[in-house]
Structures are given as C-alpha cells and as structure tokens.
C-alpha positions in Angstrom: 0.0 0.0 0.0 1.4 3.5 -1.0 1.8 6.5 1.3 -0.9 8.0 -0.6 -3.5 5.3 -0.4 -2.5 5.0 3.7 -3.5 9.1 3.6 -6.5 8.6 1.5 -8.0 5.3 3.9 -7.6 7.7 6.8 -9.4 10.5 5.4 -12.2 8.6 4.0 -12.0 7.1 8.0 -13.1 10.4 8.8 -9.7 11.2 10.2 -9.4 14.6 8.1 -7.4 17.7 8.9 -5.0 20.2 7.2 -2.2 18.1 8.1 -3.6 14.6 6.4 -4.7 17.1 3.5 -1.2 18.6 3.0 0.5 15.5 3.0 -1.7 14.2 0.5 -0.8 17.2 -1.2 2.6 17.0 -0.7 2.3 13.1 -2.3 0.2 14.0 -5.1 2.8 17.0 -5.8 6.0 14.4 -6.0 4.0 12.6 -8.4 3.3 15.3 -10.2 -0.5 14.7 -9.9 -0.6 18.7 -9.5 -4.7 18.8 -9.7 -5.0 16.3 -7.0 -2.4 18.5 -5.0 -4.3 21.5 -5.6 -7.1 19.9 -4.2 -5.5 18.4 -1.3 -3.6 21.7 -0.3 -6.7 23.8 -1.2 -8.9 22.2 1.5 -5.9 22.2 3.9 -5.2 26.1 4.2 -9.5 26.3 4.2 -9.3 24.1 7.3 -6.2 26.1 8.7 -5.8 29.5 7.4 -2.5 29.5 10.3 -0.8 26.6 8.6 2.2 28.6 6.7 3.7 25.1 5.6 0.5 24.5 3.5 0.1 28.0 1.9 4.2 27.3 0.9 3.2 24.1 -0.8 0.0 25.8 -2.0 1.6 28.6 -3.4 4.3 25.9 -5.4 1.9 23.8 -6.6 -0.1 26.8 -8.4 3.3 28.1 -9.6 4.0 23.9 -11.3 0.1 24.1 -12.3 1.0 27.9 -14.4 -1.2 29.4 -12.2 1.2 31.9 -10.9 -1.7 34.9 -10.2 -2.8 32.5 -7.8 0.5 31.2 -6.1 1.8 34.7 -5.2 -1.8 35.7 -3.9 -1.2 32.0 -1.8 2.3 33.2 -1.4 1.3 36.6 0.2 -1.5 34.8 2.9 1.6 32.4 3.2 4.2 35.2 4.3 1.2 37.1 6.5 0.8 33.9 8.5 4.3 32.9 8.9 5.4 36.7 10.3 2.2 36.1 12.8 4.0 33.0 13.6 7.6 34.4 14.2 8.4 32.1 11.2 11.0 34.0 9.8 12.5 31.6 7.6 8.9 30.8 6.4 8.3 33.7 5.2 11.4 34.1 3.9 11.4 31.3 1.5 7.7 32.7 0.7 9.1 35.8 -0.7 11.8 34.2 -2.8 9.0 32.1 -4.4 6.4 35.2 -4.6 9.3 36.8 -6.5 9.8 34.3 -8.8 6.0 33.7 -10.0 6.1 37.5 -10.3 9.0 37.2 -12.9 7.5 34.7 -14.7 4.3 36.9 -15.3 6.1 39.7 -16.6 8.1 37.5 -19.2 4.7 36.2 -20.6 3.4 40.5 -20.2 
C-alpha cells in the first residue's frame, strides 16, 4: 500500500485535517499529480488558514500548475501567517518564491 493510499484510507476514516490534506498534497505533488495537490492543499489552508507550511506548498503547486496569479496571492497569505507566527525563515522562502511567480508573469506581459 502507497503513502498515498494510507493518507486517503484515513481521510475517508473520517480522520481529516489540514495536516492529512497537505500530506496528500505534498504526495500527489511528488507525483506530479498537480490537480489532486491542488485539491489536497486547497482544502488544507481552508481548514487552517494559520498553517504557513501548506500555503508554501500551495503557493508551489499553483506556480507547477501555471497558475502563478494565484501562487503569489497564496504566497502573500503564506508570508502574512508565517510573520504572525515568528516564522522567519517561512516567510522568507515565501518571498523568494512570490518573486519568482512574479518574474514569470512579466516575461509572458
């Protein structure tokens, strides 16, 4: 049995929570699976808007999916929570990604 199906037999279990939904996510995004991801870390930073990790993964996964409007709006709730936090490496790497998603819109501008 995979990693992923353990995750998935414990969420249909009823044992669901951001972190079971971001490690799903964080799965699904090794396999490349991104829309699977998305939906997985999606549901996770909707269950806990606090959980920096998630909107890190979140915001990655939208950059892999082209969606980078999206990731550095994910990227931006990421930063805010991780500074609430004292995560100042969080937010940190959250910046350096937000940059880059910004770079890559204004080659396509």
């Amino acid at each position: 049995m995979s990693i992923i199906d353990n995750l998935e037999t414990l969420r249909v279990k009823g044992q669901d929570s951001a972190l079971l939904r971001y490690s799903l996510g964080n799965e699904y995004l090794k396999q490349d699976r991104l829309d699977e991801a998305l939906e997985h870390l999606a549901e996770a930073v909707r269950m806990d808007a606090g959980f920096s990790a998630a909107w890190k993964l979140y915001g990655k996964a939208l950059t892999a999916a082209g969606r980078a409007d999206e990731a550095i709006t994910a990227f931006g709730h990421g930063i805010a929570t991780a500074e609430r936090k004292g995560d100042v490496q969080a937010a940190k790497e959250m910046r350096v990604f937000r940059a880059r998603a910004e770079k890559g819109l204004q080659r396509r501008a």
